[in-house]
C-alpha positions, 0 to 999 in steps of 0.5 A: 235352386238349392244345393244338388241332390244326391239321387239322381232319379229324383232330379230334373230330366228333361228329354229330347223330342223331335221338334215341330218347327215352321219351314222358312219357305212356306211363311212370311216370315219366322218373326211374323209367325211368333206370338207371346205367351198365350197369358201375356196377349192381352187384348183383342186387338193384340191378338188380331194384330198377331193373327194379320202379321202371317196367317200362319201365326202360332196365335191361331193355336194358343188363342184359337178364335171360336164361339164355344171353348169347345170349338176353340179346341177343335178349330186349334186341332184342325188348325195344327193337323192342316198345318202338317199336312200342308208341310207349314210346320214340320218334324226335325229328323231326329229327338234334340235338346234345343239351346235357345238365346234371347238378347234384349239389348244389353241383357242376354239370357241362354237356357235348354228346351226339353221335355221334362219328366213330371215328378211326384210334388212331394219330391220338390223337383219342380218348385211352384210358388203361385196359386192357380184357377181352375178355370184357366187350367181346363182351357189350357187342359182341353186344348192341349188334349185336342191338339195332342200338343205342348204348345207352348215351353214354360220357364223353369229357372235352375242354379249352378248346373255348370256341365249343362252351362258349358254345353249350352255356351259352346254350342251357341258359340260355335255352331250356326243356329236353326234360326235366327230371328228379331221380334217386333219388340226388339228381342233377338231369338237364336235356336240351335239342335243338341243332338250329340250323345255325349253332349245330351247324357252330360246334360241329363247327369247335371240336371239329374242333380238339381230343382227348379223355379217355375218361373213362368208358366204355373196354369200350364205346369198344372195342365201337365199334371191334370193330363198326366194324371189322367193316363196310365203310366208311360206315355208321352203325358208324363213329360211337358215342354220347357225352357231351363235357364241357370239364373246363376249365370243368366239372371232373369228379370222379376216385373210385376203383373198389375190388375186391371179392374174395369167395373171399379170407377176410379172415385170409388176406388180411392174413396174406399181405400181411405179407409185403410191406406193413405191416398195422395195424387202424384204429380208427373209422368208414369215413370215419375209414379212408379218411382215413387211407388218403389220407393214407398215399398221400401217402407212397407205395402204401396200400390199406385192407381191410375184411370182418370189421366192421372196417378195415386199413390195408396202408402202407409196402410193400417197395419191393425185392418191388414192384420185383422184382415190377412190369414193369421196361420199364413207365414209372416214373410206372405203377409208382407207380400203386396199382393195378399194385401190387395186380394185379401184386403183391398179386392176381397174386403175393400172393393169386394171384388171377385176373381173372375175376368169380368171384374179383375183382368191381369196385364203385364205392361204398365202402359196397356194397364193404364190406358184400359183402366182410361179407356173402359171407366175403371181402375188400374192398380200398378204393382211393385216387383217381388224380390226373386229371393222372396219368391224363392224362399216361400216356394221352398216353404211350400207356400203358395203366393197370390196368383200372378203376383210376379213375372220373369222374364224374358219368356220364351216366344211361342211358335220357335219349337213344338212338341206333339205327344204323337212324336214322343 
């Protein structure tokens, strides 16, 4: 995401594996075994809908059903080593690079799966810009050590790397893919091998050369680092699966995440903002909402609540409470973030509001925000997306945003390609 490195061990190296994959035979369906992110399934019901669409679905590992998280984790690792030896899941014959297209109407996006080298922080290979929990990060570290597995690719976003780019456009150009596949949310999945020499060492000097954006994935990304840092040197852990996407070629799209607060009654919610934003019902649809909450951005922080059938706009807040409220030594440009003006202000100060799941929950769609805040007597506040320049320009910083504070996208779907450590 900067200008290209000159040396070449400390840039991206993302390295071929021997890929798991479902067997066509042995499943419903490919599509029916796909599953969101592990973070995006945001319900029980969703979860449950993904685990009847096949009994084989990806779900069932990333999200295993058990009383204890400790039996999570092993039911996860039964579940995984039954599926191999039960040939649902199998090894390709061979390490590859994985090209692998998305297409959700007219925006299209390519990128390369790989297993990519954890390099040192303090070399700026690999570019973090959200704050993560510990909690979701022992979960995510327990499950990976149980099942032996990356699970799961994260989403790196990288720019201008031009060789990798020609590969990746060829050889979905002109090569029949692994798969193909569309997911009931309308998106067309394509994945094909990279297992030529000369097309895999272009690739490794082009990306030898570059840094990247985590642009989807920070819990899983400081998973890998908490495994690698309990093993010695040279072994699998040292690597984690990914999806790098050129955003220079294939831009993605930013979205915000909203929070759901569903022990914060809607009249509460609002009576305590007064105190600090300007609170004014808004007529009309969703859609008609976020509009205004866009264009109320435009002119400093705005947030939109909803929970009672219908929509607030929170505008023009006091600019002396959020100074007075906000960290004074963190830079200017994150003060201005609405999403250290809700932790810092409104959840921390206004609503006193911990960060633990019972009090704030974090969803992605907006409709699924709104109707939970309806359905359980709570809050939903609708955030406006971040600029990606912004988020770039802190993570080259060092500074860290509020947790979920953005989403881009399209994210990889799980359960398109595996990587066990066992493999290599």
């Amino acid at each position: 995401m900067s200008a290209p490195r000159t040396d070449a061990d400390h840039g991206l190296r993302l390295v071929p594996f021997r890929g798991l994959r479902y067997v066509p035979d042995r499943i419903g369906s490919l599509a029916a075994v796909t599953s969101p992110p592990y973070d995006v399934v945001v319900s029980p019901e969703g979860q449950r809908r993904l685990e009847t669409a096949d009994p084989h679905n990806v779900v069932r590992l990333i999200l295993p059903d058990a009383e204890t998280p400790v039996a999570r984790h092993r039911k996860a690792a039964r579940t995984l080593a039954g599926w191999i030896d039960d040939g649902v899941l199998v090894a390709d014959p061979e390490p590859a690079l994985y090209v692998y297209e998305q297409r959700d109407g007219e925006h299209f996006q390519r990128g390369v799966i790989g297993a990519l080298r954890l390099s040192p922080p303090e070399q700026g290979v690999v570019l973090p810009h959200e704050d993560v929990m510990p909690g979701p990060v022992a979960d995510r570290a327990a499950l990976m050590r149980a099942t032996g597995a990356n699970l799961e690719p994260l989403l790196l976003a990288y720019r201008d790397g031009e060789a990798t780019a020609r590969i990746v456009d060829r050889t979905a150009d002109e090569s029949e893919p692994l798969l193909s596949i569309s997911t009931e949310d309308g998106i067309r999945h394509r994945l094909w091998s990279l297992t030529d020499p000369a097309d895999l060492a272009a690739v490794d000097a082009d990306l030898a050369q570059r840094q990247a954006l985590i642009a989807d994935g920070h819990h899983r990304w400081a998973t890998y680092r908490r495994l690698q840092a309990a093993q010695q040197p040279g072994t699998p852990w040292d690597y984690g699966l990914v999806l790098l996407v050129d955003t220079a070629r294939y831009p993605l799209r930013v979205r915000a995440i909203h929070r759901l607060l569903p022990r914060l009654p809607l009249t509460d919610a609002l009576d305590a903002a007064r105190t600090v934003f300007r609170v004014r019902p808004l007529a009309g649809s969703m859609n008609s909402a976020l509009a205004a909450l866009a264009e109320a951005t435009e002119h400093g922080n705005a947030f939109v609540l909803a929970g009672d059938g219908g929509f607030h706009l929170l505008d023009r807040p006091d600019q002396d409470r959020l100074d007075a409220d906000l960290p004074a030594h963190r830079p200017e440009q994150w003060r201005r973030l609405d999403a250290a003006v809700l932790h810092k202000v409104l959840l921390d100060r206004v609503w006193q509001m911990p960060d633990t799941p019972e009090y704030i929950r974090y969803i992605h769609d907006t409709a699924a925000a709104v109707a939970l805040a309806e359905r359980h007597g709570g809050t939903a506040v609708l955030m406006h997306p971040v600029r990606e320049e912004v988020v770039l320009e802190l993570a080259r910083q060092g500074v860290m945003m509020p947790r979920k504070s953005t989403s881009f996208g399209p994210k990889p779907a799980g359960g398109l390609v595996i990587r066990s450590l066992a493999l290599g």
